[in-house]
C-alpha positions in Angstrom: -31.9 77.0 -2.2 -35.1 75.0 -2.5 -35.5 71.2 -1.9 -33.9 69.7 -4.8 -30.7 71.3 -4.1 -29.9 70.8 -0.2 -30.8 67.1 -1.7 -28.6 66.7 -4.3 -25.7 68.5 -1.4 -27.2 65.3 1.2 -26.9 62.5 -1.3 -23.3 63.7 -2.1 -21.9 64.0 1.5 -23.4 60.7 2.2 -22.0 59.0 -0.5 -18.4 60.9 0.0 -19.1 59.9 3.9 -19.5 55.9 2.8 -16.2 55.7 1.0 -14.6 57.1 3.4 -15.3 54.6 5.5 -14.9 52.3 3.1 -11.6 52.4 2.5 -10.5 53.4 5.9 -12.2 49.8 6.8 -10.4 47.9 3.4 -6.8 50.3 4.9 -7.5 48.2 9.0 -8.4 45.3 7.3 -5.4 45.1 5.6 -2.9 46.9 7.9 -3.8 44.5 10.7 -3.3 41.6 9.0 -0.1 42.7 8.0 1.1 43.6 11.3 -0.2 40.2 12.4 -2.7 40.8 14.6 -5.4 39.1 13.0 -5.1 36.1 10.3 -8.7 37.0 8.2 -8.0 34.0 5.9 -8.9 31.1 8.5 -12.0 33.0 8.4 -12.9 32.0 4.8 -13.9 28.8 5.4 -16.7 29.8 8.2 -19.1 29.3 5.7 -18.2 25.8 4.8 -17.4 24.9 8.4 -20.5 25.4 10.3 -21.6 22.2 11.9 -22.0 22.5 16.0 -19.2 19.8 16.3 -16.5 21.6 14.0 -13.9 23.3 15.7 -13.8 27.0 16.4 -12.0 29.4 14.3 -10.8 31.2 17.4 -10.4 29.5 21.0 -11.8 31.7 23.8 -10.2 31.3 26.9 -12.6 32.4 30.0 -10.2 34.4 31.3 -10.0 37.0 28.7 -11.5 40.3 29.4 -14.8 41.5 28.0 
């Protein structure tokens, strides 16, 4: 097995690895937002709404845990 080989066997691992994760991301993404754990489309407009006196997307109360 020479160089060129255990590469090409690296590069296609990785790349298997990465899609994986991928779509187990895109699957928790989705699934929690069904469930309704998390509403990811107030976050859409974060971009837009950056000035220091807009208001949050998320209120942090100081008595949550860390």
């Amino acid at each position: 097995m020479d160089i060129f080989q255990l590469q090409g066997y690296a590069y296609f691992g990785l790349v298997t690895l990465m899609v994986v994760v991928l779509y187990s991301y895109i699957y928790h993404l989705y699934s929690s937002e069904k469930k309704g754990t998390k509403d990811f489309e107030k976050y859409g407009n974060m971009a837009l709404n950056d000035e220091i006196d807009d208001t949050p997307v998320e209120k942090i109360s100081k008595d949550e845990k860390k």
